[in-house]
N, C-alpha and C positions, 0 to 999 in steps of 0.2 A: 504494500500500500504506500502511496506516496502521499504526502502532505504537505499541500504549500499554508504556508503560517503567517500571515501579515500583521503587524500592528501600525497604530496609527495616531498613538496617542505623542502629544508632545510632554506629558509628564513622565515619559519613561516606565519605568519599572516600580514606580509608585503609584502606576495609572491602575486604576481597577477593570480596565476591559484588558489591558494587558498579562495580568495577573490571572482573570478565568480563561483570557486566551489558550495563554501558556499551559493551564490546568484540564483543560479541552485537550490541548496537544497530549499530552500526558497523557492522559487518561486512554484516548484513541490510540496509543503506542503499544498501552500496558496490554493492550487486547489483543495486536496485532503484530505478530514476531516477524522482524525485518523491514517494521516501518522506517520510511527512507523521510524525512522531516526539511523542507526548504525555507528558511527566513525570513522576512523581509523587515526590517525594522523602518516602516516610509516616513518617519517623522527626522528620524536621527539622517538617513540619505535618499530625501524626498527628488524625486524624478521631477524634472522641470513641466514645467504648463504649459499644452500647447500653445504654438505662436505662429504668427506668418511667415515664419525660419521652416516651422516643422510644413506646415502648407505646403510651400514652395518645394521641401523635400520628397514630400509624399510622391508628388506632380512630376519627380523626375531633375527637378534643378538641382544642378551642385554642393554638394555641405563644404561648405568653405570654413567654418568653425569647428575646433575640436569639441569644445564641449557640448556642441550641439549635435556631431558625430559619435560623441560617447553615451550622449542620450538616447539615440537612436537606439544604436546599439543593444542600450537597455532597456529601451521598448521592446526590443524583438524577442530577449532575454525573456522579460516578464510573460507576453505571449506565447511561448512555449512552456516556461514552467505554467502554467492557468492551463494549456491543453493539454500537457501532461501528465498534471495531478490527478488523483482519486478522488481526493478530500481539503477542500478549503474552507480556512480557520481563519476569521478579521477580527480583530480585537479593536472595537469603536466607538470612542466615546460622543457624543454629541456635544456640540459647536454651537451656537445662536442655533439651536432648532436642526443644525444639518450635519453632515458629515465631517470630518476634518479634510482641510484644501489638499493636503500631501494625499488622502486616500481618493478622490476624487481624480486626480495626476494620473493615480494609475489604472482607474477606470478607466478613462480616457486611451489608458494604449490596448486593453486588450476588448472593447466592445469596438470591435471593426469587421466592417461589412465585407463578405468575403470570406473572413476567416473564424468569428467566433459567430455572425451571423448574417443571414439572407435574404433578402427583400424576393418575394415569389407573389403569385397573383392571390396566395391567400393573404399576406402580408408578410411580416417580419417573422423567420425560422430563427432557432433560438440555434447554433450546431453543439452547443457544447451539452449531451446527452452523459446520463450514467455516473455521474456525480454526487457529491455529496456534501454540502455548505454549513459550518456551522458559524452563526453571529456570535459574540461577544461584547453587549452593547452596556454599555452605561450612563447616565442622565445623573442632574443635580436633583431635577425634580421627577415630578408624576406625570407619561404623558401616553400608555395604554390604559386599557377596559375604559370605565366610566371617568375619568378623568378630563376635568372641563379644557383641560391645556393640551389633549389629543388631539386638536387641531393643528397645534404648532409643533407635531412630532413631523418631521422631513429626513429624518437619518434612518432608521432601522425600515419605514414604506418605502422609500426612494431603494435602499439597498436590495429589497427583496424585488423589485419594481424590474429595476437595472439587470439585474443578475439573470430572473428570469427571461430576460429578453435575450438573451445567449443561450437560455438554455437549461440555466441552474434554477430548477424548481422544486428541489429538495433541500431546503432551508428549514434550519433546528434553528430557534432563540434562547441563548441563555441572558438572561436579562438582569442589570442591576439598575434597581430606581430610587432617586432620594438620595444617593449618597451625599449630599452637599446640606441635606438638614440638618443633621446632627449626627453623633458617633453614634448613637443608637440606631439612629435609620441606615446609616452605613451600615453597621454590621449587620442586623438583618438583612439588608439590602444584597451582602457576601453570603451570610449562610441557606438562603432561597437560592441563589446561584448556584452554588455548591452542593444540593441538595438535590438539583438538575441534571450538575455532571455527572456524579453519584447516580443517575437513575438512566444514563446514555444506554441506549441498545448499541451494541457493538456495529459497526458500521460492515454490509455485507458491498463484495465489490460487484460490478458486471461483468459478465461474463465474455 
């Protein structure tokens, strides 16, 4: 089993989507003898945004920049690890309502027409089949079920949203909410999480 593992937090290893990330990762390993584990930490060496540099690349003109050449590069990088995996891990905390801008960067390289997916007279085919997605989301507040501020959730609908459109329609949420109330709701907020990986069915591959 392969597992690509991103996070996205800019608090690092303090972040609590990165910490159940990690514990997802984990946990999917402990199951699975000879899991192969790929990392992305996009906050610490976030991939640049596209630009009318990347445009004009696309189209066939010159990279006359290295660092716009090394980017590249590691767009292509990332689009094979995403078709290569079994199972993908994002550890994501929520931004004003949305996703953070580094994990965004890298949507941006691998939801491409063509290769993860297909414009047909039904509409939009998703090609990335046979997969398996787990969230790792975190919020300062309350913004599923009955929650008057589930209007202003944009990160964890947009992600399930995006993903599916490639193809990834087997998405697990492990959720942490509230953690910015108080150390109480934190921790609650951790042991309901944890309480989820704890309860993960082992993840079967396709065949």
């Amino acid at each position: 089993m392969k597992i690509l593992h991103l996070d996205s937090s800019i608090t690092g290893k303090q972040s609590v989507s990165h910490t159940l990330s990690t514990e997802i990762v984990a946990a999917l390993a402990a199951r699975q003898v000879g899991a192969e584990v790929t990392y992305h930490d996009l906050a610490n060496e976030p991939p640049l945004h596209l630009s009318p540099a990347h445009l004009a690349a696309f189209q066939g003109a010159p990279v006359e920049s290295a660092a716009l050449g090394q980017d590249l590069a590691q767009g292509g990088r990332y689009l094979e690890e995403l078709v290569g995996a079994d199972v993908l891990v994002i550890g994501v905390p929520m931004y004003n309502f949305g996703i953070p801008t580094q994990l965004k960067a890298w949507i941006d390289r691998v939801v491409v027409a063509g290769k993860t997916f297909r414009y047909s007279e039904r509409g939009p085919e998703g090609l990335l089949t046979g997969k398996k997605v787990f969230l790792a989301t975190s919020s300062g507040g309350f913004y599923s079920g009955d929650s008057p501020a589930k209007v202003l959730e944009h990160s964890e609908s947009y992600l399930i949203a995006v993903l599916g459109h490639i193809g990834l329609k087997d998405v697990t949420v492990i959720r942490a909410e509230g953690v910015n109330i108080g150390p109480e709701a934190r921790q609650s907020a951790f042991d309901k999480a944890r309480r989820s990986i704890g309860e993960l069915e082992p993840v079967t591959l396709a065949a």
